[in-house]
Residue, then its C-alpha position, 0 to 999 in steps of 0.5 A: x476174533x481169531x488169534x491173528x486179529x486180536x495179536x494185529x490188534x494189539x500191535x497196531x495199539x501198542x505202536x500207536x501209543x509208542x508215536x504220540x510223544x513224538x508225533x509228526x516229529x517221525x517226519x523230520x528225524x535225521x539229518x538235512x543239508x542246507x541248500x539255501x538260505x533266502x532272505x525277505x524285507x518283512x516290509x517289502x518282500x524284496x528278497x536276497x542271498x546274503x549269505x552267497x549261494x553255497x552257504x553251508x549248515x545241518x540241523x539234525x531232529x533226534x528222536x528223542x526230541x533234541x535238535x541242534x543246527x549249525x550254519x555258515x555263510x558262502x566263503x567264510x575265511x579266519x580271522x587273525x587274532x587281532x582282526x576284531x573286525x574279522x572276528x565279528x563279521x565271523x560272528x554275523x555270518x553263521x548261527x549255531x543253536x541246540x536244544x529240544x524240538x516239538x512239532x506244532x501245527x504247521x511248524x516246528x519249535x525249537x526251544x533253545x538251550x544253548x546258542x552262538x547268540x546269548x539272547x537266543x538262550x532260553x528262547x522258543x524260536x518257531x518255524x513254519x515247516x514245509x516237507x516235500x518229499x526229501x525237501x524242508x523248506x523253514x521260515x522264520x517269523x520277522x526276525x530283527x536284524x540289529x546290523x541293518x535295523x530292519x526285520x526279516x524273514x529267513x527262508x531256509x531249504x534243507x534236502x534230506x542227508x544222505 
């Protein structure tokens, strides 16, 4: 093997070594903006925005395999300080988590470290992951929605970050 070869050689092995921890994780890095957050009855399929059509939000992948997110619905206003029914409904429009990531399969985990909601702390939340050129499409499993008693999956389409 001439001496081109054998370095191309060693190249190509050192960087295949360097992907592994990572893997398919290469493909999300970076930041997304969320374009829409769906909604589906786990029983009946039957779908809604409730969130409006313009919420807001960005998950970002490091390479390093830490992850955060941050939603927030449509029109989102403050709530004065006495206002604890504001104040709550400000709490059930928008989700906040960060933790470590790992691409599995077909989807991603986030394992959580620190959340909005203190029962997420400590949880893997897997997603199903879809990539599409500069589109991520995330679904949730079922997820119970203890305002309306029902489960629900939560379909969320991210464009990649400019």
């Amino acid at each position: 093997m001439n001496a081109f070869r054998w370095r191309f050689v060693i190249f190509v092995t050192l960087l295949w070594c360097a992907v592994p921890a990572y893997g398919a994780d290469l493909a999300i890095l970076g930041a997304w903006k969320l374009v829409s957050y769906t909604r589906a009855d786990a029983l009946t399929g039957q779908t809604s925005r409730p969130w409006g059509e313009n919420p807001s939000g960005y998950p970002m992948y490091l390479p390093d395999g830490h992850m955060s997110a941050v939603l927030t619905s449509e029109g989102r206003r403050a709530a004065g300080p006495t206002d604890e029914r504001k104040a709550a409904q400000l709490l059930f429009n928008m989700a906040a988590y960060a933790g470590t990531y790992a691409v599995e399969g077909g989807g991603v985990v986030h394992h959580v470290e620190v959340a909005w909601l203190p029962t997420w702390v400590g949880s893997d939340q897997p997603r199903e992951a879809k990539l599409e050129g500069d589109t991520l499409t995330i679904r949730t499993q079922p997820m119970f929605n203890s305002l309306e008693g029902k489960n629900y999956i939560y379909i969320l389409v991210w464009k990649r970050a400019q």
